[in-house]
C-alpha positions in Angstrom: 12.2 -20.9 -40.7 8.9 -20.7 -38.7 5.7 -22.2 -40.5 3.4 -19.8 -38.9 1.7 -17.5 -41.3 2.0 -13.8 -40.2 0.1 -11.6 -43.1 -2.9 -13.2 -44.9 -5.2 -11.4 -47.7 -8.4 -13.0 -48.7 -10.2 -11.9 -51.8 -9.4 -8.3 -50.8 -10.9 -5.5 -53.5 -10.0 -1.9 -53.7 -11.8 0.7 -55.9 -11.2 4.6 -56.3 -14.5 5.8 -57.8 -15.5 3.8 -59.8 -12.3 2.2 -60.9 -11.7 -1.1 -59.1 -7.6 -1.2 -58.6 -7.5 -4.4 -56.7 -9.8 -7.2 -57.8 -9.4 -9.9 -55.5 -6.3 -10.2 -54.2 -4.8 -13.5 -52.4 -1.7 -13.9 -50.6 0.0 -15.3 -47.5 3.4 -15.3 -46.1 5.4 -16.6 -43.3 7.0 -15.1 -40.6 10.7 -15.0 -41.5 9.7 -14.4 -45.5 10.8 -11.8 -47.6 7.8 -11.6 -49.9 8.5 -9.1 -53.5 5.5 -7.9 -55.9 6.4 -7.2 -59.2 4.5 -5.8 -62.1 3.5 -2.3 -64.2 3.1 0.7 -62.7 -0.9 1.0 -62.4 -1.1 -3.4 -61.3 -1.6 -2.2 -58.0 1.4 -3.4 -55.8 1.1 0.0 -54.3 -2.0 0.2 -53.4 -2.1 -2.9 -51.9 0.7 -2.2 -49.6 -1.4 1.0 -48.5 -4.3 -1.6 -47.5 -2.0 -3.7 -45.5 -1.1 -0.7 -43.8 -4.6 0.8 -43.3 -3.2 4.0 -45.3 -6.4 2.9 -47.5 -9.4 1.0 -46.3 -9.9 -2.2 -48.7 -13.3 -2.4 -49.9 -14.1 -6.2 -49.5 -12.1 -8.9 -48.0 -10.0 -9.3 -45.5 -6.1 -8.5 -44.3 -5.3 -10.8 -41.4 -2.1 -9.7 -39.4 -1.1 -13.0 -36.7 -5.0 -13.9 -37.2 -6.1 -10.6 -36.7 -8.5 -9.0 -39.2 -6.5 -4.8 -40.2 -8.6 -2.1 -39.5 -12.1 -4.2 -38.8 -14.2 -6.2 -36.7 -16.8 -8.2 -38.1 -20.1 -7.7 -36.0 -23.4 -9.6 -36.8 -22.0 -10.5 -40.2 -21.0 -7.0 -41.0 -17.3 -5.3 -41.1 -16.8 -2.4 -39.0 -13.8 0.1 -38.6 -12.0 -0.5 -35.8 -11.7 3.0 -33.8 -8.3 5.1 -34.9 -6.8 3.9 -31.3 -7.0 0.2 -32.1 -6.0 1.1 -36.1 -3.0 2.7 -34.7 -1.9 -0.1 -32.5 -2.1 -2.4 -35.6 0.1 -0.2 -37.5 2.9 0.2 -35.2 3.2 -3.7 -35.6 3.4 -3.3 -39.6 6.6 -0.6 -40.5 6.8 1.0 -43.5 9.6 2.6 -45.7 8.2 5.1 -48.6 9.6 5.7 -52.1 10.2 9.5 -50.9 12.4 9.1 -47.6 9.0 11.3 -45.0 11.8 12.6 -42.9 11.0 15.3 -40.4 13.1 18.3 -41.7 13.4 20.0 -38.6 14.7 16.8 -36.7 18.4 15.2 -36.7 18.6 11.3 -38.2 18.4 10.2 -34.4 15.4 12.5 -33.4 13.7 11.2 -36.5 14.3 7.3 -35.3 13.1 8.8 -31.8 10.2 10.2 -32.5 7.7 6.6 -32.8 9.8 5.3 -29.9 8.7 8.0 -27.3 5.4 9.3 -28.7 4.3 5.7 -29.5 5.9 2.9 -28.0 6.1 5.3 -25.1 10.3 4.9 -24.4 11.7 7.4 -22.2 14.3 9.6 -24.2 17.4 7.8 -22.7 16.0 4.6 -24.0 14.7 5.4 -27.3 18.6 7.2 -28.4 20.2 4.1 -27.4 17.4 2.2 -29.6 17.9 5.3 -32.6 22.3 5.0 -32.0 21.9 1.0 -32.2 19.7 1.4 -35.4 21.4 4.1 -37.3 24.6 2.2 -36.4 23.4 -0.9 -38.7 22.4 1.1 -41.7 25.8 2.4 -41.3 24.9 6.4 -40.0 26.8 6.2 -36.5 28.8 9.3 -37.6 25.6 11.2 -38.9 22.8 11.0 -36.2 23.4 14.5 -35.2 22.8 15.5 -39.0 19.3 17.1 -40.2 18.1 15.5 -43.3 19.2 18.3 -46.1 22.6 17.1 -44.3 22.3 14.1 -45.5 21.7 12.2 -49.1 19.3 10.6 -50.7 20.7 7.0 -50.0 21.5 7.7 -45.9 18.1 9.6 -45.9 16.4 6.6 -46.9 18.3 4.7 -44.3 17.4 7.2 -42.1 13.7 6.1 -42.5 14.3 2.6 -42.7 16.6 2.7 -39.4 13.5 4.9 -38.1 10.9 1.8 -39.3 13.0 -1.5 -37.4 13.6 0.7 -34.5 9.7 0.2 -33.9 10.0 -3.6 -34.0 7.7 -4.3 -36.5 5.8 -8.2 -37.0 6.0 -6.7 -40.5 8.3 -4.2 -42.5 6.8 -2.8 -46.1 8.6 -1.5 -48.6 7.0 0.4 -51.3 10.0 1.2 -54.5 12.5 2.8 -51.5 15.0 3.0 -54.2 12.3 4.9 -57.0 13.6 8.2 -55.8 17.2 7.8 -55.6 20.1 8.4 -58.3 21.9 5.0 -59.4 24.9 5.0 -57.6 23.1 5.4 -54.0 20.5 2.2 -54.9 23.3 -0.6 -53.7 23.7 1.1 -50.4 20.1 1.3 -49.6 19.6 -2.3 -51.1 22.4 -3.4 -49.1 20.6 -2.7 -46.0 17.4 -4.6 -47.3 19.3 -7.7 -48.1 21.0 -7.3 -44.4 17.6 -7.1 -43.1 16.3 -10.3 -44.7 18.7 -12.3 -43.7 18.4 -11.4 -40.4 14.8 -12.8 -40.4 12.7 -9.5 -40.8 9.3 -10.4 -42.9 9.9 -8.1 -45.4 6.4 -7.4 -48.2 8.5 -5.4 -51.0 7.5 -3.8 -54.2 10.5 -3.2 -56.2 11.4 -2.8 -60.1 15.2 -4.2 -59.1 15.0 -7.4 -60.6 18.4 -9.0 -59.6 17.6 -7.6 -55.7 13.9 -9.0 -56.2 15.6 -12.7 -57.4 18.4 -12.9 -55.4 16.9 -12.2 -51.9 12.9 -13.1 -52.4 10.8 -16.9 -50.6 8.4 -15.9 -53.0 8.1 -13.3 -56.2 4.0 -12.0 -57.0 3.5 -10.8 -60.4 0.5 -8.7 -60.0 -1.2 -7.8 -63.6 -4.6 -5.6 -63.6 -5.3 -5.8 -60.1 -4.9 -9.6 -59.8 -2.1 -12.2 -58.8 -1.1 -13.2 -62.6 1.1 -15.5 -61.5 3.4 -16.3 -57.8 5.8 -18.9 -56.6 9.4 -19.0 -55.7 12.1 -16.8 -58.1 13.2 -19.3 -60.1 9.2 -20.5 -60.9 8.6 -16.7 -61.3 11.8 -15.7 -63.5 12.2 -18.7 -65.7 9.0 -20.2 -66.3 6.5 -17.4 -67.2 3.0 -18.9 -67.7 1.6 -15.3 -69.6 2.4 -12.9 -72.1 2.2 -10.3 -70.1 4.6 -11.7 -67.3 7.1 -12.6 -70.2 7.4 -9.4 -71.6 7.2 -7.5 -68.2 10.3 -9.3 -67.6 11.5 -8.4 -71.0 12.0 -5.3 -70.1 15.0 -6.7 -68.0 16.6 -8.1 -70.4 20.0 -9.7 -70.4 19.4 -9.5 -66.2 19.2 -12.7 -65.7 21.5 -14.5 -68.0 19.1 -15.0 -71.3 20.4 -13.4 -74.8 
């Protein structure tokens, strides 16, 4: 795996009014990485995500993406927003699959995968259905392109939008709970396909409540408690040596997962 660092977050703060959700948050990973956050709804995984993506402008710190600070320029010592052209260049490097699947309704599975290809990457429309038949093909939707998304359900929409995400050839690929939404039996299919994407080498930053999926396919596991990395290291550190309370019996909640009484 390649040593160079892709995504870095320095001291990076996030408040809504005047709660602060992120309180100075710390991370780096690799290129090649698969990279999970864990923790309670309200730690702010989520929110986090949204920074790295510039769905949410962080407050203080900074989000470095191959060096480059996300969504500002610092100019005689002070940040400025970078203008929405140059915000949306840097987010068609970072991809981004949603707990609710963001499908255009009115569009096939392969229009959907289209769309960024011609109206952002700027693919002509022979080009970008080749790209949208290769990509539905690996989430396994060959025979469905032609299908709108009330076609389809919940576990090949959500393939749908990730086949729609890789298609864009991300440096980075988010995942924010993908599987939140869908009914048991259609989470291993959707998993399937994350797992397939990691070992292909696709940095992956992924907030997920599957535990085994987290363990099994994760470089590194974040538990984020309050707003703040609790505690982070590789799976085994993360799952078998809690250093908190809190981390202990967030992973109580699992119980008998991972092979404890």
């Amino acid at each position: 795996m390649t040593e160079q660092v892709l995504l870095r977050a320095i001291d990076v703060h996030k408040s809504f009014g005047g709660v602060e959700v992120l309180k100075g948050i710390d991370l780096e990973m690799r290129q090649g990485q698969v990279v999970s956050l864990i923790g309670a709804s309200g730690s702010g995984k989520t929110t986090f995500l949204r920074c790295v993506n510039m769905l949410e402008e962080h407050d203080a710190g900074d989000i470095l993406l191959d060096g480059e600070p996300i969504g500002y320029r610092v100019e005689n010592g002070q940040r400025k927003r970078l203008s929405e052209a140059k915000v949306s260049a840097q987010r068609a490097r970072i991809g981004m699959v949603f707990q609710q699947f963001n499908l255009f309704p009115h569009l096939t599975a392969e229009e959907n995968v289209m769309l960024g290809l011609t109206k952002v990457l700027g693919k002509s429309k022979a080009e970008a259905r080749e790209i949208a038949g290769h990509w539905l093909g690996k989430v396994g939707l060959s025979q469905r392109r032609g299908h709108y998304p009330y076609q389809l359900s919940g576990g090949q929409q959500q393939r749908v939008a990730m086949a729609r995400a890789v298609a864009m050839e991300p440096r980075l690929l988010l995942f924010d709970e993908v599987t939140s939404a869908l009914d048991p039996e259609l989470v291993a299919e959707v998993l399937g396909v994350m797992k397939a994407l990691a070992e292909s080498g696709m940095t992956m930053l992924v907030v997920s409540h599957e535990m085994l999926f987290v363990r099994e396919v994760s470089h590194h596991v974040v538990f984020m408690d309050g707003g703040r990395v609790a505690q982070a290291g590789s799976p085994a550190e993360v799952f078998d040596n809690p250093q908190s309370d809190r981390l202990r019996n967030f992973l109580g909640r699992f119980h008998g997962l991972f092979g404890r009484g």
